[in-house]
C-alpha positions in Angstrom: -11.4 -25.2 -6.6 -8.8 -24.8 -4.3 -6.2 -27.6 -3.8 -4.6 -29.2 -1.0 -1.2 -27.3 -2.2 0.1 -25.4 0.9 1.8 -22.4 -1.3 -1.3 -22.7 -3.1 -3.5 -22.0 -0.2 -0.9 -19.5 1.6 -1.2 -17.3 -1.5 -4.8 -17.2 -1.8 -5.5 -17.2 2.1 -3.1 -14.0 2.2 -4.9 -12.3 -1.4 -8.5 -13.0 0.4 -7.7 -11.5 3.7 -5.9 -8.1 2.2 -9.1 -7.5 0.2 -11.2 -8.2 3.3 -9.8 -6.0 5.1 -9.8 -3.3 2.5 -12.8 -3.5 1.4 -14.9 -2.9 4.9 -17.6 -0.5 3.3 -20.3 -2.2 3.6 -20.1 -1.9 7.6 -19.2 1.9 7.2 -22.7 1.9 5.0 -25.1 0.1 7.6 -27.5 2.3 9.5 -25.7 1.9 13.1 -25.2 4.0 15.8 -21.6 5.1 15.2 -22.4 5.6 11.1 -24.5 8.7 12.1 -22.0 10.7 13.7 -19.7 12.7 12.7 -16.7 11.6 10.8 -14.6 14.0 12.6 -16.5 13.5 16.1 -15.6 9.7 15.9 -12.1 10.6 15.6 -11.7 13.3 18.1 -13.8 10.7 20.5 -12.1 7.5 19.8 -8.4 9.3 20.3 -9.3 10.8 23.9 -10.3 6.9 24.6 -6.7 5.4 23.0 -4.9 8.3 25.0 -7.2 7.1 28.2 -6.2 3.5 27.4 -2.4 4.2 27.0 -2.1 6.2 29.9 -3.9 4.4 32.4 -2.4 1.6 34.8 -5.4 0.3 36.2 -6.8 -3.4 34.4 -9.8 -3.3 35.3 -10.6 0.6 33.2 -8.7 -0.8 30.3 -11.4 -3.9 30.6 -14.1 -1.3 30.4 -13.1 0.1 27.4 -12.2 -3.1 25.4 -16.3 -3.9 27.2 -17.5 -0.6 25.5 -15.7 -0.9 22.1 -17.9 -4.4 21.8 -20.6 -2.7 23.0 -20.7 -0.2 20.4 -19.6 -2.4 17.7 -22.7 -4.5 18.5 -25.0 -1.1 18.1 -23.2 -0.4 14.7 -24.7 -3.5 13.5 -20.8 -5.3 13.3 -20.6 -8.6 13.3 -18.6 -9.4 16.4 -17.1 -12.9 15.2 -15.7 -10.9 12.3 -14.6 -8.0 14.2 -12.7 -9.8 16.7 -10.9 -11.7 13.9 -9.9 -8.4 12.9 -8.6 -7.4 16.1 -6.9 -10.3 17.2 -5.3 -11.6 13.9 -1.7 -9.1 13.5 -0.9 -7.1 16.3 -2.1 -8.5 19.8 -1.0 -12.1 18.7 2.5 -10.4 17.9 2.1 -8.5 20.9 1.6 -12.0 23.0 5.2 -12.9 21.2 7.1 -9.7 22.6 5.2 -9.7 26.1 6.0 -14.0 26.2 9.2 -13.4 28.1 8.0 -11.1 30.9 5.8 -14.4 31.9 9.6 -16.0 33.2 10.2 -13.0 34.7 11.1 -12.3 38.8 8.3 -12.9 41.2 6.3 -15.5 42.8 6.5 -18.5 41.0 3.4 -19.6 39.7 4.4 -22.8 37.4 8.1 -24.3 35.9 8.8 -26.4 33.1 12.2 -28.2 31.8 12.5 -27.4 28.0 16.0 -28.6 26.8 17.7 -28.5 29.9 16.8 -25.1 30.7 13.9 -24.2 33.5 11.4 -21.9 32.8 9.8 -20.6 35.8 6.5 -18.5 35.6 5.9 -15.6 37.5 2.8 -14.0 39.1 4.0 -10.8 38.2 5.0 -11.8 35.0 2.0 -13.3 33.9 -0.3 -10.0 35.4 2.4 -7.6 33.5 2.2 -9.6 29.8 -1.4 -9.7 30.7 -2.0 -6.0 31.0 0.4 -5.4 27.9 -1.7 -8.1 25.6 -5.1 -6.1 26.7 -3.9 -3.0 26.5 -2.8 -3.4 22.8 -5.8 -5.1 22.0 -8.1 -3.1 23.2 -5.8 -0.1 21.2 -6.4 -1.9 18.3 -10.4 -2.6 18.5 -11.1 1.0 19.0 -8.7 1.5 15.7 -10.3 -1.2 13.9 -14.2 -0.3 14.7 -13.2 3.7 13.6 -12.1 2.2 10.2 -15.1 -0.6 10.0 -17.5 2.2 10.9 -16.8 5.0 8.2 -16.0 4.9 5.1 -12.3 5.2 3.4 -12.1 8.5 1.4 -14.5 9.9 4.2 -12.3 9.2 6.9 -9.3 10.4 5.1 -11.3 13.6 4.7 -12.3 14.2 8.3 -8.6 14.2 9.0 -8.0 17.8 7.6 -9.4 18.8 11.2 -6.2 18.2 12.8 -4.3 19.7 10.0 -2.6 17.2 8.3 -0.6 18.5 4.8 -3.2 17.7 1.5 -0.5 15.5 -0.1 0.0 13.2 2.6 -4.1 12.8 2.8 -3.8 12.1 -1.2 -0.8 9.5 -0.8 -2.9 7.8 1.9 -5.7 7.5 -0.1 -4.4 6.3 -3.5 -2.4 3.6 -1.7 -4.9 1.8 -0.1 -6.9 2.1 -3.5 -3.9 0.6 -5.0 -3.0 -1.6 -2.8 -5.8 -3.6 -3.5 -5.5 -3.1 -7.4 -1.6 -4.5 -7.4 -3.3 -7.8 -5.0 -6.1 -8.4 -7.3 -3.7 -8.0 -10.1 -0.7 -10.6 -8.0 -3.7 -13.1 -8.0 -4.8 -13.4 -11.4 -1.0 -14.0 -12.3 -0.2 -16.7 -10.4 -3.3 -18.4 -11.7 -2.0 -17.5 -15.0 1.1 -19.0 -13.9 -0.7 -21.9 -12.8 -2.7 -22.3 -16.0 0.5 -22.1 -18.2 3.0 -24.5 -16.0 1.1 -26.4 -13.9 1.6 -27.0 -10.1 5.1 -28.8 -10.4 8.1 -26.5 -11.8 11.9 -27.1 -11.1 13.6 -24.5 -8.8 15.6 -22.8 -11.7 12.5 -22.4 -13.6 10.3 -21.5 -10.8 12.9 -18.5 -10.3 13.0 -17.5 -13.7 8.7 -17.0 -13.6 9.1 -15.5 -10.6 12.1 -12.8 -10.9 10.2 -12.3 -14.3 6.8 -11.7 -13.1 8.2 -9.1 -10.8 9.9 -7.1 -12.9 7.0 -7.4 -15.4 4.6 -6.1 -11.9 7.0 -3.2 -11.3 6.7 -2.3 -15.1 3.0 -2.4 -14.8 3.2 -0.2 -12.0 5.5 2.6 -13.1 3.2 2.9 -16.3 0.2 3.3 -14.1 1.6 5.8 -12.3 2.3 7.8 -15.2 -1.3 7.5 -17.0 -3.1 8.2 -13.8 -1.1 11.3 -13.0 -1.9 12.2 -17.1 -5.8 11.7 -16.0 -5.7 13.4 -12.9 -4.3 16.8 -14.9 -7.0 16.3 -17.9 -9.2 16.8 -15.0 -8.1 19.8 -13.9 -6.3 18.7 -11.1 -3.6 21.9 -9.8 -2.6 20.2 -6.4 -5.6 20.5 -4.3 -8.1 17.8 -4.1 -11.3 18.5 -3.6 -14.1 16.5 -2.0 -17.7 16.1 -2.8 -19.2 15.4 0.6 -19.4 17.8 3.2 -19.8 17.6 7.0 -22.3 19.0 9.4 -23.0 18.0 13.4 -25.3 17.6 14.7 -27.2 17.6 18.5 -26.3 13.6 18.4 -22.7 14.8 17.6 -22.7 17.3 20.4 -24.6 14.7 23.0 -21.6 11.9 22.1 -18.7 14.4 22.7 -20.9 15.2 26.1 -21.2 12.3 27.2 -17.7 10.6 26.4 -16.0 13.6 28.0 -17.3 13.0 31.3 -16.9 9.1 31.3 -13.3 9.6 30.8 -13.7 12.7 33.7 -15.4 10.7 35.8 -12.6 7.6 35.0 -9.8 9.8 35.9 -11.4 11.1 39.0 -12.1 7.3 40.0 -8.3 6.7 39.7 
């Protein structure tokens, strides 16, 4: 049962969230639209629309997109409550932060307040600039999101090879996020060991000494893992190339999707 102990709820809030958004199989598993195409189609697809997204400097095609992420999400059988937590958690609420001082910026004044002497005066511009950042990074971000939600990890990691990317950076991608998640589930059950042992309350010199302890213990732990799964992985006959079970084959709904996405973004860049 979780306490009313801020720390206490900061850590666990934190632990739950990482191995959410880890563990996002079970979308990539449902039988949606965007889980029966190609790994690398999805990929190829869902860059052109970022590049389209990045480049453009028209609103209202950027509010398409976002429209038709949500749209597709919806026929992938996502739940949009959770997917839009995703989205809008990190990076467009940090983006709102950076893009906050453009809103004071030159142009016809929309609002003003007095905060400690100094006037803040809101733009028009200023307001339809941060507005067009904050969208355009979200809308970055949901396409990002729903390619990772909609296929699974090792698969996607594998459907990378198409644009050549070096073996050993595809296995160092791979065996951190599995890891990732190990060393969190692993941070967990030691602070409620910690807790078990010492209780909620602890002096500051003490609480250090568990702490800097427990760390260097975690880093220990680590090391030695990395040398017995390196031992495992050449037991297995592992010579520097990975090798994956699964293997990929389009199909017409592969060929239709690239069809049809290539001419939306034609006809889009026509339109502008």
């Amino acid at each position: 049962m979780i306490g009313n102990n801020f720390i206490e709820r900061s850590i666990t809030g934190i632990l739950a969230f990482l191995k959410d958004s880890m563990l996002s199989d079970g979308y990539a598993l449902q039988k949606g639209f965007l889980q029966s195409l190609d790994p690398r189609v999805k990929i190829i697809s869902f860059l052109l629309f970022i590049l389209q997204v990045l480049f453009t400097r028209n609103l209202p095609v950027i509010i398409f997109f976002y429209a038709f992420c949500l749209l597709l999400a919806g026929a992938s059988k996502i739940n949009l409550g959770f997917f839009l937590k995703r989205t809008w958690f990190f990076i467009p609420l940090f983006s709102l932060c950076i893009a906050l001082p453009a809103v004071f910026g030159p142009g016809e004044a929309l609002s003003s307040w007095q905060i400690l002497g100094i006037k803040l005066v809101a733009s028009r511009q200023g307001l339809a600039g941060a507005g067009f950042f904050i969208m355009r990074v979200a809308t970055c971000v949901s396409w990002a999101v729903l390619l990772n939600l909609t296929t699974q990890h090792f698969t996607l990691l594998k459907a990378l090879k198409v644009f050549k990317i070096p073996q050993v950076f595809i296995m160092i991608l791979g065996m951190s996020y599995r890891y990732i998640y190990f060393f969190t589930e692993m941070m967990q059950n030691i602070y409620i060991a910690i807790k078990s042992r010492v209780g909620i309350r602890v002096q500051y010199q003490e609480g250090q000494r568990i702490a800097s302890w427990n760390i260097a213990a975690l880093w220990n732990r680590s090391v030695g893992l990395n040398e017995e799964v390196y031992k495992a992985m050449l037991s297995r006959g592992y010579q520097g190339q990975a090798y994956a079970w699964q293997d990929f084959k389009i199909k017409a709904r592969d060929y239709a999707w690239i069809l049809a996405s290539g001419m939306m973004i034609w006809i889009i860049r026509f339109l502008n």
